[in-house]
C-alpha positions in Angstrom: 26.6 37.2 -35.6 29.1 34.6 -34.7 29.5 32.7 -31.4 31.3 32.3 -28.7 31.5 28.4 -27.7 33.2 28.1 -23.8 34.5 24.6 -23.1 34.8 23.8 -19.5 35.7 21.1 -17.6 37.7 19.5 -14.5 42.0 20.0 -14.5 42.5 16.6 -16.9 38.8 16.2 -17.7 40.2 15.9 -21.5 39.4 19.9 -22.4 42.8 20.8 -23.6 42.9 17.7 -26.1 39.3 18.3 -27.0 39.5 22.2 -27.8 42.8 21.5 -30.0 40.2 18.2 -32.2 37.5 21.4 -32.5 40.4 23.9 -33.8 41.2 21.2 -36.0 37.8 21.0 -37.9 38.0 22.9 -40.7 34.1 22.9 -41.2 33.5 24.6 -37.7 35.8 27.4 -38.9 36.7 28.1 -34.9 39.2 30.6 -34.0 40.6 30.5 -31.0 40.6 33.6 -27.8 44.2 33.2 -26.1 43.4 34.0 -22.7 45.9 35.6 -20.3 47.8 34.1 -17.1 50.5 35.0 -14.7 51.7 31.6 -13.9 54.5 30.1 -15.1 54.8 28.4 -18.5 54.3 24.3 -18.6 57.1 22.0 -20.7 55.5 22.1 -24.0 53.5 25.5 -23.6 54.4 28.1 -25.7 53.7 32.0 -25.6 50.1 33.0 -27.2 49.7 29.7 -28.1 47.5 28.4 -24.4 47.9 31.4 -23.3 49.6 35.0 -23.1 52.3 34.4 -20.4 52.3 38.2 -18.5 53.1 39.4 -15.1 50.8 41.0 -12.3 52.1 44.8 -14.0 50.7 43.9 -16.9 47.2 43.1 -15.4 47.3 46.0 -13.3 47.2 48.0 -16.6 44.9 46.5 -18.8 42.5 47.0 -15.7 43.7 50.3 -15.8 42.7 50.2 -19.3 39.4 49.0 -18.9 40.1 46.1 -21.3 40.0 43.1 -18.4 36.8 41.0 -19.5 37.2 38.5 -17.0 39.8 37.4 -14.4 39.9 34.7 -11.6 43.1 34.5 -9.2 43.9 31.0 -7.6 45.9 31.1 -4.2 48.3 28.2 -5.5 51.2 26.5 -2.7 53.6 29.0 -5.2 51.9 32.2 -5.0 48.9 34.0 -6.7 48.3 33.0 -10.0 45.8 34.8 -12.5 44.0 34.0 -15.1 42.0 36.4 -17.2 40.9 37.4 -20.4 41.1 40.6 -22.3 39.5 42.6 -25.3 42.6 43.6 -27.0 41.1 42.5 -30.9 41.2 38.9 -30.8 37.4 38.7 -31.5 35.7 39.7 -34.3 31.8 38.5 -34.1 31.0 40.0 -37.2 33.1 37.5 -39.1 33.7 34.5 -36.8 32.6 31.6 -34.6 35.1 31.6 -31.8 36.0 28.9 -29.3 37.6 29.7 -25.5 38.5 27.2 -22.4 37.1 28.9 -19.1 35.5 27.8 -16.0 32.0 28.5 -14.5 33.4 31.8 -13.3 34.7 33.0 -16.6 32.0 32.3 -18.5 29.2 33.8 -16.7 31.7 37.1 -16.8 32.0 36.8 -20.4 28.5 35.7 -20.8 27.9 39.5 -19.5 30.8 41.1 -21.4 29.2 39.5 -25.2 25.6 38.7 -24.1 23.7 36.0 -23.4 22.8 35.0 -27.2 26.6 34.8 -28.0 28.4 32.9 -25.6 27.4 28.7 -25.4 28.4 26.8 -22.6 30.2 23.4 -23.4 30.8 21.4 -20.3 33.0 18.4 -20.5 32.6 15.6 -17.4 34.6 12.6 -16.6 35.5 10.1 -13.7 37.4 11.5 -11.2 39.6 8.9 -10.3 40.3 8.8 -14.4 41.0 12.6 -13.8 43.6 11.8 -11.0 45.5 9.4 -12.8 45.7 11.5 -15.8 46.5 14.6 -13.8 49.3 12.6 -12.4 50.6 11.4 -15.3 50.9 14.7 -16.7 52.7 16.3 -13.5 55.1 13.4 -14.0 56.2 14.6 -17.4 57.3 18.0 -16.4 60.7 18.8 -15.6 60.1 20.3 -12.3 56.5 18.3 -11.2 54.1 20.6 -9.0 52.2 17.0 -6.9 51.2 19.6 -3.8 49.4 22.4 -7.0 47.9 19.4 -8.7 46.5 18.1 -5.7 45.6 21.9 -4.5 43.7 22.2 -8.6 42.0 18.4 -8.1 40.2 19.6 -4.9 39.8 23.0 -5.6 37.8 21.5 -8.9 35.1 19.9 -7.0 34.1 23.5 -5.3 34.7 25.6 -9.0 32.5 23.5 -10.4 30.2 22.1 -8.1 26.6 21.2 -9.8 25.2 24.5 -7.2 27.7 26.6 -9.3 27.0 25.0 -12.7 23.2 25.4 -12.1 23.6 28.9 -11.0 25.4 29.5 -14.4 22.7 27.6 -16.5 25.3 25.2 -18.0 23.3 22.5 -18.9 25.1 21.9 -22.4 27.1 18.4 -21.1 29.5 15.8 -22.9 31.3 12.8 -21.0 34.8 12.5 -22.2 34.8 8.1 -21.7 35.7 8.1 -25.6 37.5 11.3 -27.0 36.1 10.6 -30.7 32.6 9.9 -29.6 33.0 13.2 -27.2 34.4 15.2 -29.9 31.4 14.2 -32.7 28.8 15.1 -30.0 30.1 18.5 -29.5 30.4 18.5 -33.4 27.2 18.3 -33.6 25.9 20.5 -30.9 28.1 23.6 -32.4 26.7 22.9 -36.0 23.3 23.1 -34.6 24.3 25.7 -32.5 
């Protein structure tokens, strides 16, 4: 039976860069779950890649339908945004070891959704004022910048993923992202294990 790997981490914690280095090992043979949001798409996004860009009708249906695995809203300063995850055939455990970005929240939900022997918590840690300054950097690159939603993400990140919240969703499996190649061979190494 295949797994289901769940990296985590702080908004600019280095997840993003670190789950496209796993996709990227052909040894680990990872496929990737596209999860789902409502908000709108970044410069340099594109649909089903990150995610499947949808609108609240949409959710309301595949609740409807039963096929909603997981989904968190955040209250942002420009409206409700969700994020959420569905069983619509992306995962076949039979076949593959699979590889998803989530938070606390999401993976205890999809820890119940697959079981407990299937989905492996990866949590990735870093300074927060390294955090802030990459956050910013990337906020500056976009053609309309969101400062007041990064700022809202940086502080809501300290509650999300507070240590009470990461020891009540035993995720003890931790990597400090101070050296993205050294990061990205320890987590190597865990998943082969693994």
């Amino acid at each position: 039976m295949g797994r289901i790997f769940c990296l985590m981490g702080k908004s600019a914690s280095g997840k993003d860069t670190i789950y496209k280095g796993l996709l990227k090992i052909e040894r680990l043979k990872l496929k990737k779950i596209v999860p789902y949001t409502t908000r709108p798409i970044r410069a340099n996004e594109k649909d089903g890649v990150q995610y499947n860009f949808t609108d609240e009708q949409t959710l309301q249906r595949l609740q409807q339908e039963n096929k909603v695995i997981e989904c968190r809203s955040y209250d942002t300063v420009h409206g409700v945004w969700y994020y959420f995850t569905v069983d619509d055939n992306q995962v076949a455990l039979d076949k593959y070891d699979y590889l998803i970005i989530g938070t606390p929240e999401s993976y205890v939900s999809t820890r119940e959704y697959y079981g407990k022997e299937v989905v492996v918590p990866i949590y990735i840690e870093l300074d927060d004022g390294v955090r802030l300054e990459r956050a910013l950097n990337r906020e500056r690159k976009q053609s309309n910048p969101k400062y007041e939603e990064m700022c809202r993400r940086f502080l809501a990140d300290a509650k999300d993923f507070s240590e009470e919240n990461l020891s009540n969703a035993e995720i003890s499996n931790r990597f400090y992202n101070d050296d993205l190649d050294s990061c990205i061979g320890k987590i190597v190494q865990f998943i082969e294990k693994a």
